[in-house]
VMD Tcl script that draws the C-alpha trace (Angstrom):
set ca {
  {81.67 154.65 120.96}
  {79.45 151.88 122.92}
  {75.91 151.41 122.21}
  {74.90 149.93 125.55}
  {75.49 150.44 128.99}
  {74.41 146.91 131.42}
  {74.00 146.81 134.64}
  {74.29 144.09 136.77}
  {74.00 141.96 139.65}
  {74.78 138.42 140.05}
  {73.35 136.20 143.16}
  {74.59 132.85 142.57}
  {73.16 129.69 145.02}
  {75.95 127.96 146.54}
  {75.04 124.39 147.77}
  {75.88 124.76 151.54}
  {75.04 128.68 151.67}
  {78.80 129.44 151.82}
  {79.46 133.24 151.49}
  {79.24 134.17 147.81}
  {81.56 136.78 147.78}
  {83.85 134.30 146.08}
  {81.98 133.93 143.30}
  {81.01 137.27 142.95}
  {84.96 138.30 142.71}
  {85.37 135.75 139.90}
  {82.56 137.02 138.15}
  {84.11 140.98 138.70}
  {87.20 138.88 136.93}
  {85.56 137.86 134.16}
  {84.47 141.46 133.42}
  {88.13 142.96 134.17}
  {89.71 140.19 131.75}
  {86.89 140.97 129.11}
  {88.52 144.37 128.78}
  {85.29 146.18 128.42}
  {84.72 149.10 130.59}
  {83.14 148.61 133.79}
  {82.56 150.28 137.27}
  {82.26 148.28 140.71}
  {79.39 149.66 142.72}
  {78.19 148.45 145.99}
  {74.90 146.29 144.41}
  {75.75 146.00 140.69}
  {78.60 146.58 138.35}
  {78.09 148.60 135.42}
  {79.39 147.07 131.71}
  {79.83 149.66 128.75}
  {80.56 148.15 125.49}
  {78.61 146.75 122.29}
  {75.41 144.76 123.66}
  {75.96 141.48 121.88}
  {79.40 141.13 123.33}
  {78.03 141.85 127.07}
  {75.40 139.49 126.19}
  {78.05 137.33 125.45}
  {80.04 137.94 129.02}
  {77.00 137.85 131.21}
  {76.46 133.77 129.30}
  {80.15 133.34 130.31}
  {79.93 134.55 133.90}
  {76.66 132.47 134.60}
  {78.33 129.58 133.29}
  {81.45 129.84 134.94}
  {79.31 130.07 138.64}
  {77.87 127.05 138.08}
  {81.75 125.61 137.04}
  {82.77 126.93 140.36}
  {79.65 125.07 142.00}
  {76.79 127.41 142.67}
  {73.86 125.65 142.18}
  {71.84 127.84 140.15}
  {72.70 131.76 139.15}
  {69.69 134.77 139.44}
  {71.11 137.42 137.09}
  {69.36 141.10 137.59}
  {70.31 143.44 134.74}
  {69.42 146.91 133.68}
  {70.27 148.00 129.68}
  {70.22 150.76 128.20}
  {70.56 150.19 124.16}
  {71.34 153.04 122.00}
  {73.46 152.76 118.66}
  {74.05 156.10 118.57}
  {76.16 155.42 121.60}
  {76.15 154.92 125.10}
  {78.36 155.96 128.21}
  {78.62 155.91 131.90}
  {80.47 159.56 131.20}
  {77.22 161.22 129.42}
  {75.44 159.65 132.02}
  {76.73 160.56 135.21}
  {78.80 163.71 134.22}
  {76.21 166.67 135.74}
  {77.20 164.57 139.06}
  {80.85 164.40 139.13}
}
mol new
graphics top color blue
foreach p $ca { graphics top sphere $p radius 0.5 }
foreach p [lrange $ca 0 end-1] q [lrange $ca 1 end] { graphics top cylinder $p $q radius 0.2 }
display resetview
């Protein structure tokens, strides 16, 4: 099982204030081609998998906004840590 759940959003500066939807979608990429679980939600995207290796992914996305030519890249995140394991199921379960 996981040990983390992250949370986050990612509000990258583009030089002429071009819609950042773009770069949002390539970041939502990066996440799908990680093949760690994840859920799309209308401000954030929730990551479940071990913490070092979504440490690891939220590094590559940043980096790979600025590749694509945002100036600069505010990352908001929310973790929850807990090695005796973590999951957007436990979580949310009482609501679904």
């Amino acid at each position: 099982m996981a040990n983390s759940l992250v949370s986050i959003q990612i509000i990258p500066k583009t030089k002429q204030g071009e819609d950042v939807i773009p770069y949002v979608d390539h970041a939502i990429s990066l996440i799908e081609d990680s093949g760690l679980r994840y859920e799309v939600h209308p401000l954030e995207t929730t990551i479940e998998g071990e913490l070092s290796e979504i440490f690891s992914l939220i590094e590559k996305m940043n980096q790979a906004m600025i590749e694509k030519g945002s100036t600069n890249v505010i990352s908001q995140i929310k973790v929850l840590y807990q090695p005796s394991g973590a999951s957007m199921d436990q979580l949310t379960e009482k609501y679904r």
